[in-house]
N, C-alpha and C positions, 0 to 999 in steps of 0.2 A: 471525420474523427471516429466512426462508428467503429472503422476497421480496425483503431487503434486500441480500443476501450476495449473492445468485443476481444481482442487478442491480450489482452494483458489481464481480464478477468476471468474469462470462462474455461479457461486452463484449469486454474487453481480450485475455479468454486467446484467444478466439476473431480479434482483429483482428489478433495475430500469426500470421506461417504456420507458427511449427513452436519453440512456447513451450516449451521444456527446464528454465530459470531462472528461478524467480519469488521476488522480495520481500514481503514483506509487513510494512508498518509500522503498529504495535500489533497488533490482530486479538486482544487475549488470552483470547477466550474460544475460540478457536479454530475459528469458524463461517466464517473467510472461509480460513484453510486448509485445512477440508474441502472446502469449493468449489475448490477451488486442484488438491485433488490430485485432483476426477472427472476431470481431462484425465491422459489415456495417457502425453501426449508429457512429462510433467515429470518429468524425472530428479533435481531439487534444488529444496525448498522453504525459504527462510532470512525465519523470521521474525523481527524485532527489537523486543520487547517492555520497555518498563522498569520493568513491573511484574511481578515474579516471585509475589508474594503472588494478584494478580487472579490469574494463570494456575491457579496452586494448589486457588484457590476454587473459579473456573468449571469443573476436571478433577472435584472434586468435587460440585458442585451444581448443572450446567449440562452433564453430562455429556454429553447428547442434544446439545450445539451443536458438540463433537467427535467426535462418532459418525461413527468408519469402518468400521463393520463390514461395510456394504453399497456400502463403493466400491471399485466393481472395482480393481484394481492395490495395492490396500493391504493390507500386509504386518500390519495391525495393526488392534486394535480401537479404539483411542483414536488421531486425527490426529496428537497429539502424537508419540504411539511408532511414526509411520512410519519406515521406515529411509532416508526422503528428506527427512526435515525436519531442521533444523538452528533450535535457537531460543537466539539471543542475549540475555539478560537485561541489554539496556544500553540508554540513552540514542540513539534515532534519527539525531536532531539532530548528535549528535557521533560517531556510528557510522558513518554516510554520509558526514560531511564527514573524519573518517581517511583512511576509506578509498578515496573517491574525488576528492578536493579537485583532487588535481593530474593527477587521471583516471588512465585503466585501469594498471596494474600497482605501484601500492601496495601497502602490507603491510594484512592484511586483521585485521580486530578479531575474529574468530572464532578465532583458534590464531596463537600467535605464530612467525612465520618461513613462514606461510603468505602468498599473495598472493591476494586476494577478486578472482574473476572476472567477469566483466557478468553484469548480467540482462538478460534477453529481457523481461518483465512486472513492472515493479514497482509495488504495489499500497498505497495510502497509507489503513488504516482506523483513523485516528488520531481524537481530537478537533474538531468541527467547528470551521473558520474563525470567530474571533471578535475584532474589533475589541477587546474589552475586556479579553481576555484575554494577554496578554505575550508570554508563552510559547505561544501557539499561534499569535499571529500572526507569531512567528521561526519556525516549522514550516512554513508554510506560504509566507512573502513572502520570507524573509530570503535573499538572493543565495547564500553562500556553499552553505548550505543545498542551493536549486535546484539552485545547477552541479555539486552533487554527484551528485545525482538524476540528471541529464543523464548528465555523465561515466560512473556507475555503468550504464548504459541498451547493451546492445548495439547495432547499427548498426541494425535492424528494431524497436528498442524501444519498448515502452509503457509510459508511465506514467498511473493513474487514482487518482484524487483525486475523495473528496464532498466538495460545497460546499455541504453544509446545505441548508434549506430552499429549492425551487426558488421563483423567482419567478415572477407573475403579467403578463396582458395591460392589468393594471393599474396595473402597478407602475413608476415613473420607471426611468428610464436607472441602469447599477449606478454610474454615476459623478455620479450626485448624490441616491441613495436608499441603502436598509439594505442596497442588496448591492455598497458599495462594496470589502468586501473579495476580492468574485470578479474586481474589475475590476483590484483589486492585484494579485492571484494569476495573471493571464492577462499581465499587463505582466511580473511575473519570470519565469513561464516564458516568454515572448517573448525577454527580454533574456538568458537562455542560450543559445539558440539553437533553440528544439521552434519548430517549423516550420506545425506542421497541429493545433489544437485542437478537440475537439469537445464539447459541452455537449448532455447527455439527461437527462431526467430519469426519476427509477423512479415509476412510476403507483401503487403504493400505499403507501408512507411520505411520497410526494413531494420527495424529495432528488434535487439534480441532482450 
């Protein structure tokens, strides 16, 4: 899993100059907030998971995929119990769109009479993009969704997203083959306003 975590984090934390605030959507076994918290510079990690049960399990039977005990800056032996993590047991989808719909200074779904501040990195380790599936393809295409994402994003912001299995020098155009859904997902993040996209893929799961 190392290969996987390591490649979908350390892009992003690394492409901002000075990552303090990072998101992280799903993640619930907690391997892609241990990668989150080896950088120094994060003062606050706010993961939004809507599975309180998965976490539960994976604290217990997957313990080694939250293992902080050997990352420098942590207060803690389990990710979860850093004293810079914040994890919301709610709904994504309707987490981001509260809180950021009408952009920065809305009332934030983590404490009521609080206001959620930007993130600098936020990190999308949700269900892959799947034409077939409803609900994951309003996760990922669904506008209101996006400009939340956006809105939420400080002014230096990241956002990273897996799009499943990477595609081949074989394979047709994503706009009339099996990867029409990355071709959806680059035209909503377009029509927010994200500016510069960039598609890599990880060399041993193959997920771009």
């Amino acid at each position: 899993e190392a290969a996987y975590h390591e490649a979908l984090v350390h892009p992003a934390m690394i492409a901002h100059p000075n990552p303090k605030r990072v998101a992280i959507i799903g993640g619930g076994e907690g391997a892609t907030l241990r990668e989150v918290l080896k950088h120094d510079t994060v003062a606050e990690a706010v993961m939004v998971e809507i599975d309180e049960e998965l976490v539960g399990l994976c604290r217990d039977y997957l313990a080694e995929w939250s293992d902080c005990s050997d990352v420098g800056g942590s207060d803690a032996d389990s990710c979860f119990g850093d004293s810079r993590v914040k994890v919301a047991f709610e709904d994504a989808f309707k987490w981001f769109i509260d809180s950021f719909e009408e952009g920065e200074g809305v009332m934030s779904a983590l404490g009521e009479g609080e206001q959620e501040e930007l993130f600098d990195v936020i990190i999308m380790d949700a269900l892959d993009p799947d034409r077939l599936a409803t609900l994951v393809g309003s996760l990922y295409k669904d506008n209101q969704f996006v400009n939340a994402l956006f809105n939420g994003l400080s002014a230096q912001g990241v956002l990273v997203m897996q799009l499943g299995e990477a595609d081949s020098s074989d394979d047709p155009g994503a706009d009339m083959g099996r990867y029409q859904d990355v071709a959806d997902i680059k035209e909503a993040l377009q029509n927010v306003g994200f500016e510069s996209m960039h598609i890599y893929d990880e060399g041993h799961s193959h997920f771009s």
